[in-house]
N, C-alpha and C positions, 0 to 999 in steps of 0.2 A: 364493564370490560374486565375483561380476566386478566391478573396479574404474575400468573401461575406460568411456567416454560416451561414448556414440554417438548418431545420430540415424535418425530414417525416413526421411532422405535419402540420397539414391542417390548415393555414393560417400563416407558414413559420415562421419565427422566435423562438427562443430558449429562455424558459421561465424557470429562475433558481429554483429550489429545494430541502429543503432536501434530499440528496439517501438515498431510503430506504435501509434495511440493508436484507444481502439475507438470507433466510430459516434457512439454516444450521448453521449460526451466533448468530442466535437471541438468544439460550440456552447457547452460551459464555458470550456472552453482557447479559444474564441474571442472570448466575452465578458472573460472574465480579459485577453487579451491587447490588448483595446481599453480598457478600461478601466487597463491600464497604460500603452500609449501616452498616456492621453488628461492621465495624470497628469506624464507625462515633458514632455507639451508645456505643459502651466500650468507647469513650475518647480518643482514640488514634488517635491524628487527623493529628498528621505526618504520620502514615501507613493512615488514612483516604484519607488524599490528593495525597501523591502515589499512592492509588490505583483508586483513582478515574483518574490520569493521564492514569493509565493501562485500565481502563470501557471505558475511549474516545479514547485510540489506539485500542482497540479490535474491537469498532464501527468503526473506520474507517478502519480494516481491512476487517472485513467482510461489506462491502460497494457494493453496486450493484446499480449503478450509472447508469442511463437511455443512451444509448451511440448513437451516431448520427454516421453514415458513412456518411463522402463526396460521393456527387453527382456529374457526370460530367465524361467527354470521357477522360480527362486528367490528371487524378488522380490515385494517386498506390496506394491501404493501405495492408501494411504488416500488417500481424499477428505474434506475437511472443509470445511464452509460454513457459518458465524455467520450462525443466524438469528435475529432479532429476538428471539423468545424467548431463547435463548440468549446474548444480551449481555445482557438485563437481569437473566436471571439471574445471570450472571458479574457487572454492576455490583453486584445487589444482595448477594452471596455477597464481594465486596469491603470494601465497607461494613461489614458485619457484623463481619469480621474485622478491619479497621481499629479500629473498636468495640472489641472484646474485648483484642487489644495495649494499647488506651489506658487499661482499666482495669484489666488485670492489671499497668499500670507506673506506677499510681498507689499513692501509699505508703500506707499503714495506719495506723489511729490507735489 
């Protein structure tokens, strides 16, 4: 297996840059971003800094990062995508097990 990363760009190597941020994001990171100015101009510069930690999570939530697939006869890539079903099952299969450690570490009488 090759250890080498490459890209489908024409003269191979992976050139770092900002991800731009995708379509549907931009009016979040837009609102977050007014709504943090809006709090840097009242003075309030504890919710100011807050919220500006919230404007650079929302940008990197909605992130749309340029993504390279391996190339090569010898390579798997899974795709995996958390749907709804499947978080609530992982919450509820959480839960559960949380549950069972709490009573397996409670003492005996």
């Amino acid at each position: 297996m090759s250890h080498i990363i490459s890209s489908n760009r024409p003269g191979g190597g992976i050139k770092w840059h900002w991800p731009s941020v995708h379509p549907e994001g931009r009016k979040f990171l837009l609102i977050a971003g007014i709504v943090t100015l809006c709090f840097w101009l009242l003075g309030w510069e504890i919710v100011g800094w807050l919220m500006l930690g919230v404007t650079i999570w929302v940008g990197a939530f909605f992130r749309d990062p340029v993504r390279v697939t391996p190339a090569g006869s010898d390579v798997i890539v899974a795709h995996f995508t958390p749907t709804p079903y499947f978080l609530i099952a992982f919450a509820a299969s959480t839960v559960i097990l949380s549950s069972v450690r709490s009573r397996s570490s409670m003492p005996r009488s």
